[in-house]
ZADO-564809 format. One record per atom (N, C-alpha, C): x, y, z. Coordinates in steps of 0.05 Angstrom, whole numbers, padded with zeros to 5 digits, always signed. Example, Ala and Ser with C-alpha at 12.3 -4.5 7.8 and 13.67 -1.06 7.14 Angstrom:
REM residues 2
+00264-00114+00156 +00246-00090+00156 +00264-00066+00156 +00257-00045+00142 +00273-00021+00143 +00258+00001+00157 
REM end
This chain:
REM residues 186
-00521-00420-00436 -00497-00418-00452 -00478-00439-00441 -00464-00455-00460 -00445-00473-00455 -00419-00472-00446 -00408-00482-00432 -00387-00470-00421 -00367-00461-00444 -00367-00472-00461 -00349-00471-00482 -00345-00440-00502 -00378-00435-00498 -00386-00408-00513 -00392-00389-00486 -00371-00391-00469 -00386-00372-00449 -00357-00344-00452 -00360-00326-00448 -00336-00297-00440 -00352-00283-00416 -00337-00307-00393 -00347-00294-00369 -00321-00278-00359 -00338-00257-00358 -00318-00229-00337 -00309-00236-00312 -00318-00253-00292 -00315-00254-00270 -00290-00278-00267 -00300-00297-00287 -00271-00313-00291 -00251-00301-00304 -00250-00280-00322 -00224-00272-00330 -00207-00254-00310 -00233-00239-00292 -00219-00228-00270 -00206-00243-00248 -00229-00260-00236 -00215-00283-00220 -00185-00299-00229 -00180-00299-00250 -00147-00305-00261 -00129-00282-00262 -00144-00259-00281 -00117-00230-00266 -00118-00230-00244 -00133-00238-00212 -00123-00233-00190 -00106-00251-00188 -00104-00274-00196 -00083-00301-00189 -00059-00287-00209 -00060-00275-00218 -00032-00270-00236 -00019-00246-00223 -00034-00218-00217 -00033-00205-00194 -00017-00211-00177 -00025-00233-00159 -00015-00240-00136 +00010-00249-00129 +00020-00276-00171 +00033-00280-00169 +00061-00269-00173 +00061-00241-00194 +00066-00233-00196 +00082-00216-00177 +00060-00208-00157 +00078-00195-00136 +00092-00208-00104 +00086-00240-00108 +00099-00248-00093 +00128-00253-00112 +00139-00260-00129 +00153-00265-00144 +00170-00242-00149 +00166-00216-00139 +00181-00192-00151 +00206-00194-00140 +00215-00182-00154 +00248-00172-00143 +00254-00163-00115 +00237-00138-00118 +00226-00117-00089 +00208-00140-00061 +00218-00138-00045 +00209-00152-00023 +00178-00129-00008 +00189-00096-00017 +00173-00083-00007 +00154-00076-00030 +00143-00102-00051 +00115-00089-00072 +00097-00101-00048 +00081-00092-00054 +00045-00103-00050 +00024-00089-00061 +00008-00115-00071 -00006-00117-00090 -00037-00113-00072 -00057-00104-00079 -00084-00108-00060 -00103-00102-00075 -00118-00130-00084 -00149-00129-00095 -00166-00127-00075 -00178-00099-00064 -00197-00100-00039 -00224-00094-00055 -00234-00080-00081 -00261-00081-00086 -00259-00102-00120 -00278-00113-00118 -00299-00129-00138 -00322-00119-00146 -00337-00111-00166 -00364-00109-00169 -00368-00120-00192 -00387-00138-00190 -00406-00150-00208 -00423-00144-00225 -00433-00153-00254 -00453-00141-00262 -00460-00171-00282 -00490-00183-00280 -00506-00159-00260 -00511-00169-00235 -00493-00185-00231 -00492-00197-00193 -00512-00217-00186 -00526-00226-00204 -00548-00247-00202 -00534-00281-00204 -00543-00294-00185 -00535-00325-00184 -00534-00340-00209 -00555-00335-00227 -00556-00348-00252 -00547-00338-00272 -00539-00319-00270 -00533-00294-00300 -00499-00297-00305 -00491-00309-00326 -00460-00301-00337 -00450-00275-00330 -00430-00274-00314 -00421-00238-00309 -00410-00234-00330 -00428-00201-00341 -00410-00191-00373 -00397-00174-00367 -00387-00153-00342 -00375-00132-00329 -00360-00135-00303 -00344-00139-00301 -00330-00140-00269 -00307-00115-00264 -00307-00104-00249 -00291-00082-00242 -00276-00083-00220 -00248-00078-00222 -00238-00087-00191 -00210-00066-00184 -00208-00057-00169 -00189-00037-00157 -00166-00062-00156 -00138-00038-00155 -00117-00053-00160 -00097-00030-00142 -00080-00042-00121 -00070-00023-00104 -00041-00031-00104 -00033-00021-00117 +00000-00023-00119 +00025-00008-00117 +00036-00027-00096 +00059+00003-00075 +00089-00016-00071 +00110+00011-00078 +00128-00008-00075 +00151+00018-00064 +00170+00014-00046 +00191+00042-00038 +00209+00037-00072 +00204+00017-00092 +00221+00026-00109 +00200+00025-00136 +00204+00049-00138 +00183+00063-00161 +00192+00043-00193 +00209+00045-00202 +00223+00036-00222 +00204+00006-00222 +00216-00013-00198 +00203-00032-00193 +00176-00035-00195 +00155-00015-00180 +00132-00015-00181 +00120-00015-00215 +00134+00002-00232 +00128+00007-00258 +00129-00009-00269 +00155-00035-00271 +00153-00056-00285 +00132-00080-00274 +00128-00078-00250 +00103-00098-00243 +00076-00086-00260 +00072-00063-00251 +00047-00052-00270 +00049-00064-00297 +00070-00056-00316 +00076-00057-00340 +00068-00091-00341 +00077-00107-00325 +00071-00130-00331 +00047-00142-00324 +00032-00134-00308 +00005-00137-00300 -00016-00124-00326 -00009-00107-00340 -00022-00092-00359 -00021-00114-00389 +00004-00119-00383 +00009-00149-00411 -00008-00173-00403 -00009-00180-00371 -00021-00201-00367 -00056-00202-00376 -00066-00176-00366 -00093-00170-00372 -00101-00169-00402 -00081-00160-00417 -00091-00166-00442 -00085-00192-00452 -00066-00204-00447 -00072-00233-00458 -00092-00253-00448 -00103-00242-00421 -00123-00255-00408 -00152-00249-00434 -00150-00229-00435 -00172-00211-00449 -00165-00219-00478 -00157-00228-00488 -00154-00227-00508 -00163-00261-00517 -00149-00275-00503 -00156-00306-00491 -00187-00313-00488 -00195-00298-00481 -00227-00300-00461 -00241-00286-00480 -00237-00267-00502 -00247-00255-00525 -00264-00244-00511 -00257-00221-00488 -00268-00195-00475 -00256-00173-00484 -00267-00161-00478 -00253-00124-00479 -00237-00120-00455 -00218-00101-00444 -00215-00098-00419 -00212-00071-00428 -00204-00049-00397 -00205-00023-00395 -00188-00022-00374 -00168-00004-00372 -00158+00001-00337 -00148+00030-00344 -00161+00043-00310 -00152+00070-00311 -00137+00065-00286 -00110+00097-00291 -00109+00085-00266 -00117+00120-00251 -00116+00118-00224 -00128+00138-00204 -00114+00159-00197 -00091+00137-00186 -00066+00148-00178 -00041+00138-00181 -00014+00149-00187 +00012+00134-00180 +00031+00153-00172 +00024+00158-00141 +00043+00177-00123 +00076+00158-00123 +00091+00176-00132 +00116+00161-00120 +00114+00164-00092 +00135+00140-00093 +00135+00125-00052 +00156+00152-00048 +00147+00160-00025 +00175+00181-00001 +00186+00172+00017 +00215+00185+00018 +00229+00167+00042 +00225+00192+00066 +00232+00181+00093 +00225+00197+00107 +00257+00204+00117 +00261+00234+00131 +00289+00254+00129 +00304+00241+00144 +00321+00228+00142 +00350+00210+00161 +00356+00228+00183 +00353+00252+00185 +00352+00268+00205 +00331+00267+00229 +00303+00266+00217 +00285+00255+00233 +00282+00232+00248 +00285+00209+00223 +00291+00189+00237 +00314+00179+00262 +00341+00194+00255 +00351+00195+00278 +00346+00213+00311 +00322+00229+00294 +00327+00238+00326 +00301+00232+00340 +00276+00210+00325 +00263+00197+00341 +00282+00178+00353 +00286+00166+00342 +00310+00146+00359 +00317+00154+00382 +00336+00178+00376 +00352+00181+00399 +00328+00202+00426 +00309+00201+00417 +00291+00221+00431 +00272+00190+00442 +00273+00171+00433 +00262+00151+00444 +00272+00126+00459 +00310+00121+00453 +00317+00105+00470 +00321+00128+00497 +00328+00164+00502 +00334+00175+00517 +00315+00172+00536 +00285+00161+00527 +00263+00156+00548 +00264+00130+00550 +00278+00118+00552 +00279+00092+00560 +00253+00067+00537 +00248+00072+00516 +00232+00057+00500 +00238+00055+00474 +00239+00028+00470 +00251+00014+00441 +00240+00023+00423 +00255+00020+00402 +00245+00036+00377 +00254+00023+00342 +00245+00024+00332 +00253+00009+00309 +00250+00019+00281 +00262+00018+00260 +00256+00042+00242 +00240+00015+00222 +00220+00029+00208 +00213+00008+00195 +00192+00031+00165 +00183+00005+00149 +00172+00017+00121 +00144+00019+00124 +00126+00040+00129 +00096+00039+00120 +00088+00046+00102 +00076+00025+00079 +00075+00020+00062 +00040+00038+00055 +00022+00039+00075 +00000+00055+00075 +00005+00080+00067 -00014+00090+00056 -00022+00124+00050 -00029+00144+00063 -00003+00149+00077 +00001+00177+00099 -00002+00206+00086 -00013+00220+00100 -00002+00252+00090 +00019+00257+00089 +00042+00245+00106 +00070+00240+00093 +00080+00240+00069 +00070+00231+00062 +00074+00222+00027 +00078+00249+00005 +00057+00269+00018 +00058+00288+00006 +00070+00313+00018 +00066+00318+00049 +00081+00329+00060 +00114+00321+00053 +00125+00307+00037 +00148+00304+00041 +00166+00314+00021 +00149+00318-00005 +00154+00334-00023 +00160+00369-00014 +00150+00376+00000 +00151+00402+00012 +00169+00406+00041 +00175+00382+00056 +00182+00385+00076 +00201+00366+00087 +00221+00364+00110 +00227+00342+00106 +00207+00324+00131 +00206+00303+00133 +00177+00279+00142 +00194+00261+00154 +00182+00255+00182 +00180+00232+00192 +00162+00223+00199 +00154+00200+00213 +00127+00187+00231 +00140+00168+00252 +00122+00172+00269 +00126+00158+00297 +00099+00140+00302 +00106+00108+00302 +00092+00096+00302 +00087+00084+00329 +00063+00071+00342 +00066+00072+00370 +00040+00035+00361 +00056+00015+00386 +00042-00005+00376 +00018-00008+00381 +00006-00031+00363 -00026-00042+00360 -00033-00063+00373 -00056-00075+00383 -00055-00098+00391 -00055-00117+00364 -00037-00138+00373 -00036-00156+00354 -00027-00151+00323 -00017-00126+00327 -00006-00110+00302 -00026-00100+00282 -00049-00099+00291 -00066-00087+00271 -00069-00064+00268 -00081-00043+00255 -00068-00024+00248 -00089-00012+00223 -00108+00018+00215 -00114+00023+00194 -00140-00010+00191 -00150-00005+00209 -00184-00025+00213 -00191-00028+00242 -00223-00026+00233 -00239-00019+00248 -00235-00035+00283 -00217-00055+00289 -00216-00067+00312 -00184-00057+00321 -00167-00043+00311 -00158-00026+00318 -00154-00022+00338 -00128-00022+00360 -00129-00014+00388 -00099-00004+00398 -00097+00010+00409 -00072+00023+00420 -00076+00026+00443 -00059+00020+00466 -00065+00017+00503 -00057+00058+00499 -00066+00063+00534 -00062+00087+00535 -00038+00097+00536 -00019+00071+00554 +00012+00077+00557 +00025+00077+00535 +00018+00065+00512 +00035+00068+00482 +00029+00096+00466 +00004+00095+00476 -00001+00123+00460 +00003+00150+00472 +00010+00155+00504 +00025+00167+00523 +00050+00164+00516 +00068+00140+00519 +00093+00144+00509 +00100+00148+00480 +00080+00152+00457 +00090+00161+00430 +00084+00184+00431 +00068+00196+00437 +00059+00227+00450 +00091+00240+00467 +00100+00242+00482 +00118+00233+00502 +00142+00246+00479 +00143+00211+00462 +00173+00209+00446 +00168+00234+00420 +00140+00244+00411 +00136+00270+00395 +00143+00293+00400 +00148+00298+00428 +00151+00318+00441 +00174+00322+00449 +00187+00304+00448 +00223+00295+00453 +00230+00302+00425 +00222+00300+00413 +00238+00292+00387 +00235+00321+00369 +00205+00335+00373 +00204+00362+00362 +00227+00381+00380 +00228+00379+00401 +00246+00394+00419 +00277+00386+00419 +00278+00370+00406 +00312+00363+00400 +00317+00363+00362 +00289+00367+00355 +00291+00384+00328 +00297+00414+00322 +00277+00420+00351 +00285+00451+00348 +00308+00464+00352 +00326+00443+00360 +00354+00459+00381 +00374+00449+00350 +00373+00434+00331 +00385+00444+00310 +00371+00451+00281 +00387+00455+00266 +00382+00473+00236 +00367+00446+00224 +00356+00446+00214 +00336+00425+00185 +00332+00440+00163 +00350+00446+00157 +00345+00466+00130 +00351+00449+00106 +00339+00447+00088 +00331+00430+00072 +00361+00424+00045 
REM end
């Protein structure tokens, strides 16, 4: 088939990920991110035109509103891609948990339960898929993060020294016990 008469799937996908991407470097929100981690091919052979490509699409943002119009516009982009390329497309989506914030109460009293042991502390956004997320609808949520080597974090080379994970252990135990001494009533 000539290039001219070809509707390859894998090139129309290979462009929604470049639109994807650009898309969410370009957003308003500093905290979207965008993550194409699976591809599958069909029928995955060296010589064969791909007529099926399927690809996960992971998109998170602390402002929901925001997150929606990226979608909304990633959903326009795919069909004009598809439409262009004179494919079909399909997207389901899996999930769209709204983002949770975690209880200003908590967060202050890791803090103060973690400079009182003498170790720095920093409040920051995890953007990953905690049980948090859902615990927080029911409860109020914090997390206590304790560092990685080299900041990695959620993969398989993954490492935390014993003294970080002793002192976040440590600052959990400080911090439940200066939870318990006041009210958190919702």
């Amino acid at each position: 088939v000539l290039m001219p008469d070809r509707h390859d799937a894998l090139a129309a996908a290979a462009e929604m990920i470049y639109r994807i991407e650009r898309l969410a470097m370009n957003s308003e929100s500093p905290d979207l991110v965008a993550t194409v981690g699976r591809l599958d091919v069909h029928p995955g052979a060296v010589n064969s035109i791909p007529s099926r490509v399927t690809f996960s699409l992971d998109l998170r943002d602390i402002d929901l509103e925001n997150r929606e119009a990226i979608w909304s516009a990633i959903d326009d982009e795919a069909k004009r891609v598809a439409e262009r390329r004179k494919l079909q497309i399909e997207s389901q989506i899996i999930n769209a948990d709204p983002p949770a914030a975690a209880d200003p109460r908590i967060i202050a009293a890791v803090g103060e339960s973690a400079a009182a042991m003498g170790h720095a502390s920093q409040e920051m956004i995890s953007r990953a898929y905690h049980d948090s997320l859902f615990m927080a609808r029911i409860a109020p949520t914090g997390m206590i993060f304790i560092p990685c080597r080299d900041g990695v974090s959620h993969r398989p080379d993954e490492y935390a020294a014993p003294k970080d994970i002793e002192a976040g252990v440590a600052v959990l135990g400080a911090t439940l016990a200066h939870l318990a001494n006041r009210k958190m009533a919702n």
